[in-house]
N, C-alpha and C positions, 0 to 999 in steps of 0.2 A: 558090858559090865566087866570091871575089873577092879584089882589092888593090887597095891607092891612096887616092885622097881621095874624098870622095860625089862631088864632080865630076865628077872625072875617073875614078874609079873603072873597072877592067880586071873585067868579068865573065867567069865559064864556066861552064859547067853539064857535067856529066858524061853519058854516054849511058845509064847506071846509076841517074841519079835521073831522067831524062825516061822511062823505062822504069817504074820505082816509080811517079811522079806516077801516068803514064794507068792501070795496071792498078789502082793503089787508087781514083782517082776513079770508073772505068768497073765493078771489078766487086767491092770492099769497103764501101763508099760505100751505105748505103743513105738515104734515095733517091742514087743512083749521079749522076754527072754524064751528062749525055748523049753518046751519043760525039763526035759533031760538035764540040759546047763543048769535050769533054776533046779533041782533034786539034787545035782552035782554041790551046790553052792550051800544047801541046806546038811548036806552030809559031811561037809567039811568045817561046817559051823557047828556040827553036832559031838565034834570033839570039845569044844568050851562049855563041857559041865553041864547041859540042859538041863535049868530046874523043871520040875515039873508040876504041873496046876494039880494042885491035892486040895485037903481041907484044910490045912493050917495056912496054906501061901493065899486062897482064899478068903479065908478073915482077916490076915494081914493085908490084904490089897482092897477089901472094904475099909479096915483101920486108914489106912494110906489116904483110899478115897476119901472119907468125912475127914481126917484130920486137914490134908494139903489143898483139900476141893481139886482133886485130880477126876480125868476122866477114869470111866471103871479099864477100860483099855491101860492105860500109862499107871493107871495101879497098879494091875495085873505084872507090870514087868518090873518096880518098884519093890514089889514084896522080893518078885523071884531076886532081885538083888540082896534084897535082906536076907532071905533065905541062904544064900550065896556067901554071906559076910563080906560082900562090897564095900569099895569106899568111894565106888566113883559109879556114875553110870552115864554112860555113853548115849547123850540123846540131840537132836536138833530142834526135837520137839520141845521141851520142857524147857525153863528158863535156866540158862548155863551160870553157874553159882550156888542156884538155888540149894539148902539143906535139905533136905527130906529124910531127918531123923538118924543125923546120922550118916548119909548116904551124898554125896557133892556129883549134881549133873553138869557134867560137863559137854559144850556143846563141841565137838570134834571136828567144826570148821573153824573155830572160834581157836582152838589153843595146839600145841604140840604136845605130843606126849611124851616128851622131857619134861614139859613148863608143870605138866597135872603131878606126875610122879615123883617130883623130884622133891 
């Protein structure tokens, strides 16, 4: 997740995709990452703002779910964007364009990030 210019660009990550990263590295991943590396990779993503699952990113990610018919998963990281004040959110999952209120997924094989931010 992010806004802005490549510059200056506003990073966030959600506590929902740093959760996904390590369990698919550590135990879908074959050969699996190591954990130490996957811990290493999760503490360096832990510098872009981890929102955090509380009660209000909660109901916003139920809102997300019933309004977009999203899974409760991809709500979950959805709000944290909102929460965030995104304007983009970085997924390969979701449909790249698609609105979500606000929020433009972009899919990150799909574009450069000149073409998104500029």
């Amino acid at each position: 997740m992010g806004a802005g210019t490549l510059g200056d660009a506003r990073r966030a990550v959600s506590a929902q995709v740093l959760h996904e990263y390590y369990v698919t590295v550590t135990r879908k991943l074959v050969p699996g990452l190591p954990i130490d590396d996957a811990r290493r990779d999760v503490r360096d993503l832990s510098q872009w703002r981890p929102m955090p699952l509380d009660g209000s990113t909660l109901e916003q990610a139920w809102a997300a779910q019933d309004i977009h018919r999203l899974s409760f998963w991809d709500a979950l990281i959805v709000a944290a964007a909102k929460r965030a004040d995104c304007e983009h959110l970085l997924s390969e999952d979701l449909r790249h364009g698609q609105d979500l209120g606000g929020i433009v997924v972009v899919d990150p094989f799909r574009s450069e990030p000149g073409d998104v931010l500029a």
